[in-house]
N, C-alpha and C positions, 0 to 999 in steps of 0.2 A: 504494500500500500504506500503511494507516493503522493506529491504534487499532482499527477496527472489521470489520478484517477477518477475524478468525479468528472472530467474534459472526456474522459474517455467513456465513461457510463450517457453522458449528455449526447454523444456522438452516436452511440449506439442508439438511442432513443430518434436521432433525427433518421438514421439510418433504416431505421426500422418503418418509421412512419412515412418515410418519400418507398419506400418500398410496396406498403400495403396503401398507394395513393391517396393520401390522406392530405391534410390541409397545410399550406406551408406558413411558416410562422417566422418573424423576424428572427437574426440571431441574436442582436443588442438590442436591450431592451431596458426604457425606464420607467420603473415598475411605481406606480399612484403608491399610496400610504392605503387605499380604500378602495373596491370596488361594491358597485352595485349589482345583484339580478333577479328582475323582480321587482319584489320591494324589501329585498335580505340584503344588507349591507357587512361585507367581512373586510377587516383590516391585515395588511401586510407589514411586517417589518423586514428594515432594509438591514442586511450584514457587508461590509466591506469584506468579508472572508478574515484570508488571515493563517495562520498557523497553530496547530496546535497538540497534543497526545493525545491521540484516539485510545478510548479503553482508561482514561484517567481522568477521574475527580480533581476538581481544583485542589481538594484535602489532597491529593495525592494518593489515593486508595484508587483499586481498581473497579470498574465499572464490573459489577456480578456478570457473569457469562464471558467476559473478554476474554482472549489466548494471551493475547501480550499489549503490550505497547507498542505501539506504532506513532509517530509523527508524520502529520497531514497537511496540507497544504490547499485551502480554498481559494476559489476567486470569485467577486462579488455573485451574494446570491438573494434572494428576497423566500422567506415565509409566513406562513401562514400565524397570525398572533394567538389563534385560540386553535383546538380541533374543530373540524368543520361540522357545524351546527345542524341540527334533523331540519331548521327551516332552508337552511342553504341548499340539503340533498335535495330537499324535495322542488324547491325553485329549479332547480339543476337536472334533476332525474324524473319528479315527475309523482314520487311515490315517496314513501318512509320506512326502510327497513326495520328500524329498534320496537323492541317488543315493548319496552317503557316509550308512551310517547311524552315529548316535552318539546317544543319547535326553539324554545334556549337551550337545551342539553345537546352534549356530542351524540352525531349519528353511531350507533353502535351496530352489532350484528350484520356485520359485511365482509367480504373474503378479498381480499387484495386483488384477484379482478374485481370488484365490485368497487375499487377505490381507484384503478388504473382508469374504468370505463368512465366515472364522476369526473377527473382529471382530463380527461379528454374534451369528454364534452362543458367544460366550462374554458376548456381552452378556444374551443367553436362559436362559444358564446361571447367571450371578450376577446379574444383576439391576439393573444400569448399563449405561449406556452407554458401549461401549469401539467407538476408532475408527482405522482408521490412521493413526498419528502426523501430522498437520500438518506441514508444511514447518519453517514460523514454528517451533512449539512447539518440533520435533527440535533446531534450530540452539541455541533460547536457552537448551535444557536443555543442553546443551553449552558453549555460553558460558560459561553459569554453574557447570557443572561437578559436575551434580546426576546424569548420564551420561555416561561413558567408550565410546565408540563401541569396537569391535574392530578393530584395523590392517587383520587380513584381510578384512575383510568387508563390502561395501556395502548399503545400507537402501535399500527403499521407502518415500518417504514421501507424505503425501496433498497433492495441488496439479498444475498443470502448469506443464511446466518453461518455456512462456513462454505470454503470454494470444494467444488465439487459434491454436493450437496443441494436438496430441492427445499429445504426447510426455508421459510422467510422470515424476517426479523421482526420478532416484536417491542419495543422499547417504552424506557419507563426513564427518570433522569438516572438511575443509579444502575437497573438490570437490562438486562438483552438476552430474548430469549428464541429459541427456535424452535419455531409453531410452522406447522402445514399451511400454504394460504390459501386453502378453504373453509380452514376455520370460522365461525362467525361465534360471537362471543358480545353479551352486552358488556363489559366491559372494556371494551376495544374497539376503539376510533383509530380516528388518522387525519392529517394536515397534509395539502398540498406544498408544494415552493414552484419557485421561479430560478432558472440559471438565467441572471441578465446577461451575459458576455462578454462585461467590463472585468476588465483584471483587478485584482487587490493593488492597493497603493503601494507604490516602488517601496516604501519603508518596509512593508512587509518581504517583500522579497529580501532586498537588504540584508535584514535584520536575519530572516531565514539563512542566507548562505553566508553570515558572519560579513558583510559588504556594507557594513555602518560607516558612511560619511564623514571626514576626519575635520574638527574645529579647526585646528592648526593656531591652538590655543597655548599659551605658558605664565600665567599667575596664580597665585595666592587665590581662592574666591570661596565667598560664601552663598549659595545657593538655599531656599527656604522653597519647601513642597508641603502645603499646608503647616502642619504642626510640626512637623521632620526638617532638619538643618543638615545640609549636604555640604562639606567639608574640601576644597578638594585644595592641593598641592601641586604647587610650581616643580615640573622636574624638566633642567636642560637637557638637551640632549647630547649626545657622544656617541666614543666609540669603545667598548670593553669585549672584554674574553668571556663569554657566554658559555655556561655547564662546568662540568665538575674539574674543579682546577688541584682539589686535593688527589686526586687517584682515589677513593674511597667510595665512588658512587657507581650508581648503576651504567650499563651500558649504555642507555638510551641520554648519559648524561654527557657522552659523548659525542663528537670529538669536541675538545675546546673551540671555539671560532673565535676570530675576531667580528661582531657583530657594530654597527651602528646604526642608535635610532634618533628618531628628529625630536623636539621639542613636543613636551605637551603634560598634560594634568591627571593627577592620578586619585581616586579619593582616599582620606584619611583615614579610613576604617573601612570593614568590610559591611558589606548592604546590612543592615537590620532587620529583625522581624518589626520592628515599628513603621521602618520606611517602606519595606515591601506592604504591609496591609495599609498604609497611607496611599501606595500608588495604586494597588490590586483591590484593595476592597476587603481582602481574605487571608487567611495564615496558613500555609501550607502545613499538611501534618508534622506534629513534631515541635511546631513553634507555637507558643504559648501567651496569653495575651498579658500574664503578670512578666514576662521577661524578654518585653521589644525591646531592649538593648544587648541581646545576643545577635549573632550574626542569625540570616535567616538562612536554612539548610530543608533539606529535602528537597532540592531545587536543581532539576537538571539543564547542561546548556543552554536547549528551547526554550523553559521556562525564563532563563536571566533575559534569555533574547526577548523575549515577550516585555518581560517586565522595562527592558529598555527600551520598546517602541514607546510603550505607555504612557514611562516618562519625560520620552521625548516629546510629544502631542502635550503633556503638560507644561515643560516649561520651555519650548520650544528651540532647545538645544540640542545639541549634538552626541547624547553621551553615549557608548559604547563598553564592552571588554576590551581593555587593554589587548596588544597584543602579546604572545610569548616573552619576544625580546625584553619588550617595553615591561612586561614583569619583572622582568628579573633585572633589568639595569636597574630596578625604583628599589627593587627588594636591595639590593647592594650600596644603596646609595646615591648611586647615579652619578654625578662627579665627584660625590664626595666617599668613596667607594674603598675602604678600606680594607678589604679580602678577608671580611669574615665569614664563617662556616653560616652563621645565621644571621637575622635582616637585622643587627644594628646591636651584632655582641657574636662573642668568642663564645659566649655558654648559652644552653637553652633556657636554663632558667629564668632567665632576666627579659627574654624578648619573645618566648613561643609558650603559650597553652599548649603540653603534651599534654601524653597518657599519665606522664608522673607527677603531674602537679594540678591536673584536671579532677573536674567532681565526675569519676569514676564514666570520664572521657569525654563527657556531656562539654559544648564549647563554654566560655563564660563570657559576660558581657566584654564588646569591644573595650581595647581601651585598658586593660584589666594592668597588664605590664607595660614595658619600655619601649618608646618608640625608635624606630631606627634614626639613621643622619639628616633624614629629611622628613622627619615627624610623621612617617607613617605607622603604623600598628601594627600588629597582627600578622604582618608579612609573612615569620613561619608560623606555624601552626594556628589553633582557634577551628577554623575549617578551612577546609582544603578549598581553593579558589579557582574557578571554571577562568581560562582564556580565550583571547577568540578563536584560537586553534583547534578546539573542544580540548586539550587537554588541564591537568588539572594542578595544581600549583601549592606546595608552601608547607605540605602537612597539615593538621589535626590536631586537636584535643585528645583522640583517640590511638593517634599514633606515637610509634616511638619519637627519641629525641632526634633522632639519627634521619627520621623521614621526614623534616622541619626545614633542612639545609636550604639554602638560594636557587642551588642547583638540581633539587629532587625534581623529579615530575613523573607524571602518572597518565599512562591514554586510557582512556576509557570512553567507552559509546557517548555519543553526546547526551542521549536521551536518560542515561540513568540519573537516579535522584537516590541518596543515601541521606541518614541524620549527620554528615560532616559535611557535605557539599554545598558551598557556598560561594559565593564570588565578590567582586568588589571592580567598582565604574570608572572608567577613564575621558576625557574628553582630547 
């Protein structure tokens, strides 16, 4: 499951319908907030799309029925704000399936042709194309919180529930289940959407392939995101020997390089649970609301990338993941770089949250020890910090002293999320 898969289910859809000659339908489309038929008016909301982990909860817990995670890729889509309503089927269709009738309640007792055939023909009626909601689309509009799914009530939505397989999916916000689609069940509706055609905004993209836009910034600055105060530091740029300069680290720590990077800012601590639920709205599992000045963790690459579109749109700058280099020259100092084993001391005690001096490896609030030469924090350990490279940077709370060094680093999938993984913003 990729970027191109809901492109590719939208294609099969026209494909199928210029086949069996059916009515041809723009392919960009700007979809009303509202349409009428009849006299039943249903509203649409619009999604720029976007990115995100399919099969994950914002807590970071897995959606019931999911196999794994996966990271998706939308491009603008429009749906449906409510399930579609028994007065809408029947303006549409003609009749009322649900054995409860109520013309404000969702149409229930219908089998996924019975929701394809409605989608058709309201697409005849108004003049787009309207389709049964996408798997993908349903989850992210949820994500995002642009639709409130109903407690009572489970969705059809379009896909099967595993490939090679005839089960279809039924959805709830939390489970996904694989139901026959001839089921009819009053408990089970369904919402149409709209693919308009419009691509997601470039930041999305961006922000997906690690492609954030460089400030070509170098001061001192304070930054205020509601009640959260964002810190960041002047670091020049240069030219230093990049990885493990003792002989003592891992392979991947090699070979030394002579590396140089350009001017630019780094923040002084690592992101917060305070600052994250200040920009996100929510606290990923793990972070807790009496202790927003820990770093925030259970946070995988996509997610920091998310969170730095978000911030972006709010305070209308540039900020991004640092990159590799630009880590490690800040962790070292940056010109002021005096070749020590950790970010601003010969011992770990003084400047890393490890395993040995951590509350039984849990990170502690930023801030706790010494900062390095150019006042930054936490460089090693506390939690380990995502780069733009997807690898991961600095050591832990959890880890030894040893895995704290300037030079450590760890690849790991971008998509995993652990209780150490954390990261911190650069402009």
């Amino acid at each position: 499951m990729n970027k191109f898969i809901s492109t590719l289910a939208i294609v099969a859809t026209a494909i199928f319908t210029a086949a069996c000659g059916g009515p041809s339908y723009p392919e960009i489309v700007d979809v009303n907030n509202s349409y009428t038929v009849g006299d039943v008016t249903f509203n649409m909301k619009l999604s720029d799309g976007g990115f995100f982990t399919y099969g994950m909860l914002t807590s970071g817990r897995k959606v019931e029925g999911a196999e794994n995670f996966t990271e998706a890729f939308l491009d603008c889509y429009a749906i449906m704000e409510t399930p579609v309503s028994q007065a809408l089927w029947e303006a549409v269709m003609g009749n009322n399936p649900s054995q409860v009738k109520n013309p404000d309640s969702p149409v229930t007792d219908v089998t996924v042709s019975d929701c394809e055939s409605f989608a058709n023909k309201l697409s005849k009626n108004i003049g787009i194309r309207f389709i049964l909601v996408p798997e993908l689309n349903y989850e992210h509009a949820v994500y995002t919180g642009i639709i409130k799914p109903t407690s009572n009530l489970s969705e059809w939505v379009g896909g099967l529930f595993k490939e090679g397989t005839t089960n279809n999916v039924v959805r709830t916000r939390t489970t996904r289940n694989a139901t026959p689609g001839s089921v009819k069940a009053g408990t089970l509706g369904f919402r149409v959407a709209v693919i308009t055609g419009h691509k997601a905004p470039v930041e999305y993209t961006q922000a997906y392939e690690g492609n954030v836009a460089r400030e070509h910034v170098c001061a001192d600055e304070t930054i205020n995101v509601g009640s959260e105060v964002i810190t960041m530091k002047a670091v020049k740029g240069g030219t230093f020997r990049m990885g493990d300069r003792t002989g003592k680290g891992g392979k991947n720590e090699l070979p030394v390089k002579d590396v140089t990077v350009e001017d630019f800012e780094i923040a002084q601590e690592e992101v917060t649970a305070g600052l994250w639920q200040e920009v996100m709205g929510y606290l990923p599992i793990g972070n807790y609301p009496n202790e927003l000045r820990r770093p925030v963790v259970n946070v995988s690459w996509y997610r920091a990338q998310e969170f730095i579109v978000k911030l972006n749109q709010r305070t209308g700058r540039a900020f991004r993941l640092p990159s590799e280099a630009e880590w490690e020259y800040a962790a070292r100092g940056g010109q002021e770089d005096l070749d020590q084993p950790f970010s601003g001391s010969n011992f770990a005690r003084f400047v890393a949250v490890n395993i040995d001096n951590s509350d039984k490896g849990a990170p502690a609030n930023v801030r706790t020890l010494l900062p390095n030469q150019l006042g930054l924090f936490d460089m090693s350990g506390n939690a380990w910090e995502w780069v733009n490279e997807g690898v991961i940077r600095g050591g832990s709370a959890a880890s030894p002293f040893s895995a704290c060094t300037v030079s450590n680093r760890t690849e790991v999938p971008k998509i995993n999320i652990k209780s150490t993984f954390g990261f911190r913003i650069a402009l």
